[in-house]
Residue frames as qw, qx, qy, qz and C-alpha x, y, z in Angstrom:
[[0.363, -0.615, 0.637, -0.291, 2.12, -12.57, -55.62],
 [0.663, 0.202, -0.697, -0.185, 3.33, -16.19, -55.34],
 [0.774, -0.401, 0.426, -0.244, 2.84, -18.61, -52.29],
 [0.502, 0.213, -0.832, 0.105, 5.12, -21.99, -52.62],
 [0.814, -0.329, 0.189, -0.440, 3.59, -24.66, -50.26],
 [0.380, 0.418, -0.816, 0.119, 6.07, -27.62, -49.42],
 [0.837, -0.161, -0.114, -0.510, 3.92, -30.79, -48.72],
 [0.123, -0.396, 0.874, -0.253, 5.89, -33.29, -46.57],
 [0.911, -0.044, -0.034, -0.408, 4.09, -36.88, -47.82],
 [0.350, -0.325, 0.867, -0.142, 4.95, -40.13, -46.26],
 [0.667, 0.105, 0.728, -0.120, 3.84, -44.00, -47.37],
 [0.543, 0.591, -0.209, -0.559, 4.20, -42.67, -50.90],
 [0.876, 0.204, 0.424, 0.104, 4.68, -45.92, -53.62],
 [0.150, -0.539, 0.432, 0.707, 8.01, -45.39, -55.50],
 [0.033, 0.043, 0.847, 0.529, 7.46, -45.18, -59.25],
 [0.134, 0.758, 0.632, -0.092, 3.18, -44.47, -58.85],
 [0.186, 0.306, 0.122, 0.926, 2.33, -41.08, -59.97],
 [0.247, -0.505, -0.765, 0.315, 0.54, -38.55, -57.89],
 [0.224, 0.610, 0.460, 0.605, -1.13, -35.42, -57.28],
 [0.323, -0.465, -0.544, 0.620, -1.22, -32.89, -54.92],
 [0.031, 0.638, 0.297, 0.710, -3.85, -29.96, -55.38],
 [0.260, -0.328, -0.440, 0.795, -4.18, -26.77, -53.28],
 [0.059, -0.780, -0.508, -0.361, -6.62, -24.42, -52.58],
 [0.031, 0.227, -0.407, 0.884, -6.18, -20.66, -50.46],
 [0.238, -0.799, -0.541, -0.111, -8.97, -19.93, -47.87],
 [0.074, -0.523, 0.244, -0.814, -8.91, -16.44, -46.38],
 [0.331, -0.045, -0.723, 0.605, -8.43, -17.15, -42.40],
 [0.146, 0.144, 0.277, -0.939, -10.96, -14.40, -41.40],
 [0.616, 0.011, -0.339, -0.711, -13.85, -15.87, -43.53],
 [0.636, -0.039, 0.729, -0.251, -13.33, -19.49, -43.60],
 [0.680, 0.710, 0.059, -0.176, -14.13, -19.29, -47.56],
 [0.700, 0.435, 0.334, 0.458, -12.26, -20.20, -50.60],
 [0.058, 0.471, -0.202, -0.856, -10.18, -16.65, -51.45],
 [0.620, 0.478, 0.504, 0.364, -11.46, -16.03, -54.68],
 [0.238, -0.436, 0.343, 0.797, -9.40, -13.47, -56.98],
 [0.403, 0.171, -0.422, -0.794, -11.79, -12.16, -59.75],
 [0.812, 0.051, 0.066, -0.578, -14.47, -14.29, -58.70],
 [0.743, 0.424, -0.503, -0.119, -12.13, -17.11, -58.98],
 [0.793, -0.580, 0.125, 0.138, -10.62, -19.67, -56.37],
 [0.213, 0.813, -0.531, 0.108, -7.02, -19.58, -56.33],
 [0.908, -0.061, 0.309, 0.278, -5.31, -23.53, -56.32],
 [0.215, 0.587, -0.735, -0.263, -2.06, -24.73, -57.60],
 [0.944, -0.112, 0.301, -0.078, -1.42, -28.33, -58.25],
 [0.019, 0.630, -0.775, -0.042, 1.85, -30.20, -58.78],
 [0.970, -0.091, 0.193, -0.114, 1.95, -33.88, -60.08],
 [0.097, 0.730, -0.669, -0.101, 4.97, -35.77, -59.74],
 [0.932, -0.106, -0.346, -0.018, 6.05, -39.71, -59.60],
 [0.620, -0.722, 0.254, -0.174, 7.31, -40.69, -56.32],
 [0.409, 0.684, -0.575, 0.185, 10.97, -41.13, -55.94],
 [0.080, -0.078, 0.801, -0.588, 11.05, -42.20, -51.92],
 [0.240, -0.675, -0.689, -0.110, 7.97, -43.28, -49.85],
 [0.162, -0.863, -0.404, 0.256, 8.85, -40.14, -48.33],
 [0.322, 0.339, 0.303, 0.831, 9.10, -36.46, -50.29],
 [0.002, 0.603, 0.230, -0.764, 8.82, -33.10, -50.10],
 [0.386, 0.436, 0.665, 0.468, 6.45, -31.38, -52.76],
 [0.016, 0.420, 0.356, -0.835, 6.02, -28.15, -53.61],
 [0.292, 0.553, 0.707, 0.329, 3.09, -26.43, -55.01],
 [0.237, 0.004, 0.098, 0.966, 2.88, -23.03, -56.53],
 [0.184, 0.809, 0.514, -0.219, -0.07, -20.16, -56.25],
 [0.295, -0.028, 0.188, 0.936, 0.17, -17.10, -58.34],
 [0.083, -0.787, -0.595, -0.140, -2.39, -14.70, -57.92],
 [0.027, -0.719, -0.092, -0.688, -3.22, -11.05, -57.97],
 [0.451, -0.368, -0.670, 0.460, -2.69, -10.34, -53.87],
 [0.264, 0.418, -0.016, 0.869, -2.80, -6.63, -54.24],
 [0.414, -0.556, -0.131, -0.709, -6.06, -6.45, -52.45],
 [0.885, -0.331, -0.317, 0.079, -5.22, -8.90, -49.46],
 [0.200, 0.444, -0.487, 0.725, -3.04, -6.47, -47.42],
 [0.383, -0.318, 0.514, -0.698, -3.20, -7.32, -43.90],
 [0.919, -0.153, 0.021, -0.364, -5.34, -10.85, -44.20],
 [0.335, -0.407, 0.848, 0.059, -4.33, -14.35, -43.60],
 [0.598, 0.442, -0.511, -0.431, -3.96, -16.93, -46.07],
 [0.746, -0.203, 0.634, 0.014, -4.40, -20.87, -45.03],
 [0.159, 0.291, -0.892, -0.306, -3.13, -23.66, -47.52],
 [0.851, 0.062, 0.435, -0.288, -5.68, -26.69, -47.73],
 [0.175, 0.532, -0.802, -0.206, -3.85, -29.40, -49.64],
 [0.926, -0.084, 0.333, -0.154, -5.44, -32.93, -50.61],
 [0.189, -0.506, 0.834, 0.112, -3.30, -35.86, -52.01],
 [0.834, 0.246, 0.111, -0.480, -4.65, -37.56, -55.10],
 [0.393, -0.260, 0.861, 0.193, -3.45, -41.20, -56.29],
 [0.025, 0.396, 0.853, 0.340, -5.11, -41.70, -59.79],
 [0.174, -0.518, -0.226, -0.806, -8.16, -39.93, -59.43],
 [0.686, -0.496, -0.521, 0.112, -8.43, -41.40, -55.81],
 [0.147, -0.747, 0.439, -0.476, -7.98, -38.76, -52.81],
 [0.672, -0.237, -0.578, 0.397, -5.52, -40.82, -50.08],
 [0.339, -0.331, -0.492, 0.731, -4.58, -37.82, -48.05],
 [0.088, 0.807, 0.317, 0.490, -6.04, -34.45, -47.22],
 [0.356, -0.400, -0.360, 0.764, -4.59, -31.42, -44.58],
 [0.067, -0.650, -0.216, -0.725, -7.42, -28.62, -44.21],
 [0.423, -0.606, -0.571, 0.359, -7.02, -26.89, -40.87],
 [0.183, 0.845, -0.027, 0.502, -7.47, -22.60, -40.85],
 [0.721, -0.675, 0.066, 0.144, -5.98, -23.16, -37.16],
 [0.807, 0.058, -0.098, 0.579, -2.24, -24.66, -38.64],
 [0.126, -0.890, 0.141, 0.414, -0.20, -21.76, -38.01],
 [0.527, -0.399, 0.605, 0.443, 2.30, -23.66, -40.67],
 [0.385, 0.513, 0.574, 0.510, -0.31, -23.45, -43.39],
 [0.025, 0.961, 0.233, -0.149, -0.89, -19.60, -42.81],
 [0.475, 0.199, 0.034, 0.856, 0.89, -16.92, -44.80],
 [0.193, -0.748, -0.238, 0.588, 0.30, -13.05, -43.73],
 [0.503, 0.585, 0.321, 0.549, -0.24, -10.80, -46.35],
 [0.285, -0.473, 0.048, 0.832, 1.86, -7.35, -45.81],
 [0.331, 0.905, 0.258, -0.073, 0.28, -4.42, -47.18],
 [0.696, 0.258, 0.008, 0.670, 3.68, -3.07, -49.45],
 [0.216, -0.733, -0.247, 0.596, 4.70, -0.15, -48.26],
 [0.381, 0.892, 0.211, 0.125, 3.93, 3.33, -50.75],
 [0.661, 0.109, 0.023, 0.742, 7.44, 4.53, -51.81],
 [0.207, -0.695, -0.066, 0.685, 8.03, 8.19, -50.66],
 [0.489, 0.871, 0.052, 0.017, 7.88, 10.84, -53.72],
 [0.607, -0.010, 0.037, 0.794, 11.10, 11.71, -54.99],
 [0.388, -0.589, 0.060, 0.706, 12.55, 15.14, -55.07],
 [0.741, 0.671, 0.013, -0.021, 12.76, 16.52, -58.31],
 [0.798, -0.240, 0.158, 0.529, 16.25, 15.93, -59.43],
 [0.049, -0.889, 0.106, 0.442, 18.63, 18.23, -59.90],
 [0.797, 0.602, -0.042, -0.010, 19.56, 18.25, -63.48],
 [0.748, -0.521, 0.174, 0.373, 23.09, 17.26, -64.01],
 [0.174, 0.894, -0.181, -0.370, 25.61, 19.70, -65.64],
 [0.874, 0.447, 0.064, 0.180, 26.85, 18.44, -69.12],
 [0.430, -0.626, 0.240, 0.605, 30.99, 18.84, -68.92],
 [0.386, 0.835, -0.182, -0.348, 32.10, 21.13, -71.52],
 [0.930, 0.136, 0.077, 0.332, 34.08, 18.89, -74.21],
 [0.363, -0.698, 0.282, 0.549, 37.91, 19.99, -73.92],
 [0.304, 0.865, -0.217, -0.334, 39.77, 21.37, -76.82],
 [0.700, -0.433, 0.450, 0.347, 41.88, 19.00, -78.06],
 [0.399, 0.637, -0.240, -0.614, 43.42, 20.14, -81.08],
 [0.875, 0.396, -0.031, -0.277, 43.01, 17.67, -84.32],
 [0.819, -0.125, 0.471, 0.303, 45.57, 14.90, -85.28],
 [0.148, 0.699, -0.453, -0.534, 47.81, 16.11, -87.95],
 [0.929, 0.178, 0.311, 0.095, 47.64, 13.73, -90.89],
 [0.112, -0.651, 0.598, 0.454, 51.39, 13.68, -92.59],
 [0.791, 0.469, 0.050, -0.389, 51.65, 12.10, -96.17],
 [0.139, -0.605, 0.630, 0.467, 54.06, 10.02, -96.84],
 [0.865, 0.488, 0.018, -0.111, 54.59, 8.29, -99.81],
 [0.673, -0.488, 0.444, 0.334, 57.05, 6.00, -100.79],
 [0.402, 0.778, -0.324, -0.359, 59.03, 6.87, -104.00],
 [0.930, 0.330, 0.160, 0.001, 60.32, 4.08, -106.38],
 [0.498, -0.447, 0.349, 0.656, 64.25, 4.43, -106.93],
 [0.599, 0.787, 0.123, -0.082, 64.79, 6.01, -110.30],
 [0.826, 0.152, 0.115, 0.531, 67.52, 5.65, -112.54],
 [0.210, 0.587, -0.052, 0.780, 69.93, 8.59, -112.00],
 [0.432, -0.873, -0.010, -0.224, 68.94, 9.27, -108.19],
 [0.162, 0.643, -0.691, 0.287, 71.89, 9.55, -105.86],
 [0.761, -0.311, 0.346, -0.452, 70.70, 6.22, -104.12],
 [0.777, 0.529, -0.298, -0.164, 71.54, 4.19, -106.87],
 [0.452, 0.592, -0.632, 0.214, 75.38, 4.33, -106.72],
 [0.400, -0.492, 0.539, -0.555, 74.91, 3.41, -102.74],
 [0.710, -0.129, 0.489, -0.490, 72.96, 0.71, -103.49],
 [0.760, 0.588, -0.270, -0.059, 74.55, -0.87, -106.38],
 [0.171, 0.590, -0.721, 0.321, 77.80, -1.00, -104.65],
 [0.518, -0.228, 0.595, -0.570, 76.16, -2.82, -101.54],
 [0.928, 0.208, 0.037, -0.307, 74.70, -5.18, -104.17],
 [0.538, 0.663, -0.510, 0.103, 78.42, -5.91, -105.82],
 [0.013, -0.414, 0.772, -0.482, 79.80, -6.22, -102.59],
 [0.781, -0.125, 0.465, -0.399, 77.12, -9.19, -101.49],
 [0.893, 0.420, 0.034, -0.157, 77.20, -10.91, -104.27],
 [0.693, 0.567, -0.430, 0.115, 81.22, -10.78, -103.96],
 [0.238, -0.482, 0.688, -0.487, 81.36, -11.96, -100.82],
 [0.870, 0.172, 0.383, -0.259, 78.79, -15.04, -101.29],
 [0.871, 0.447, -0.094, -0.182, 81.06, -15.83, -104.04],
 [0.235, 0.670, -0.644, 0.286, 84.08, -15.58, -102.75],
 [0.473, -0.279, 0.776, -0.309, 82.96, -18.28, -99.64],
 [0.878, 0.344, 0.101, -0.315, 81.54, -20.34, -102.12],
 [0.503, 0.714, -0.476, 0.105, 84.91, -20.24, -103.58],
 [0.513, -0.537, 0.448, -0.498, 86.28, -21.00, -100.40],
 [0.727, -0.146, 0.511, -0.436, 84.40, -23.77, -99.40],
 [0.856, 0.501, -0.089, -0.092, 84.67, -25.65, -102.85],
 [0.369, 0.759, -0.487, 0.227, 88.84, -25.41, -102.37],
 [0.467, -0.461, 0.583, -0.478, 88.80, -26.73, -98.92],
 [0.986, 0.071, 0.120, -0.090, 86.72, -30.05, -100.36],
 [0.779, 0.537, -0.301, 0.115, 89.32, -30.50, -103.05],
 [0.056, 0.662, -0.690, 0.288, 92.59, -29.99, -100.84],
 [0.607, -0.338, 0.581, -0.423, 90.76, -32.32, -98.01]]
């Protein structure tokens, strides 16, 4: 689980660099949480933009077992290696987080397998061959296409003709 703690410091010195380290206590002790025998801090160092800023600092920690407790923040403020500020009250209500036991998802059902449609029939693509054939001397295409040649070739010559007669006259 993650806490985020957003530290509202004032009188900060733009351009200094600073530190702000947190620590959890469990609300019901008064103690340090400790997660595997470990306290559980974040700390966040930043250089100060404003004299006042909002900082946040991150926990990440195993909560699983902390259903139902409260969780204070304690937060000091370190300039250099000098603490300037410090906020430890288990009272704040603003530094307490409630930890919600998650709630145990409901078994499922078994599901009801789902029925594979049946693949329709469609019947295969005919493949057609064609192939294109090469004129050959002697087909009846020839004569068709011979003429069609004559007849371009005397018509481009005949405006050529034309056009050449027209200069001269002009």
């Amino acid at each position: 689980m993650t806490i985020d703690d957003v530290v509202h410091a004032t009188g900060l010195i733009v351009g200094k660099t600073y530190t702000v380290k947190g620590q959890l206590y469990d609300k019901a002790t008064g103690k340090a949480l400790l997660i595997n025998g470990k306290p559980v801090t974040g700390e966040t160092t930043f250089v100060a933009k404003a004299s006042v800023q909002d900082i946040t600092v991150h926990f990440a920690f195993d909560g699983s077992e902390l259903g139902g407790h409260d969780v204070v923040v304690f937060e000091d403020l370190y300039l250099g290696n000098k603490k300037i500020a410090s906020h430890a009250d288990l009272n704040d209500k603003d530094q307490t987080v409630h930890v919600t036991t998650p709630k145990t998802p409901e078994t499922p059902t078994t599901p009801v397998t789902p029925v594979t449609p049946s693949t329709p029939s469609t019947p295969a693509p005919k493949t057609v061959a064609y192939q294109a054939k090469m004129p050959q001397t002697g087909d009846a295409h020839d004569n068709v296409l011979a003429a069609l040649g004559v007849a371009l070739v005397a018509l481009v010559s005949g405006f050529a003709g034309f056009k050449i007669y027209k200069k001269r006259q002009a």
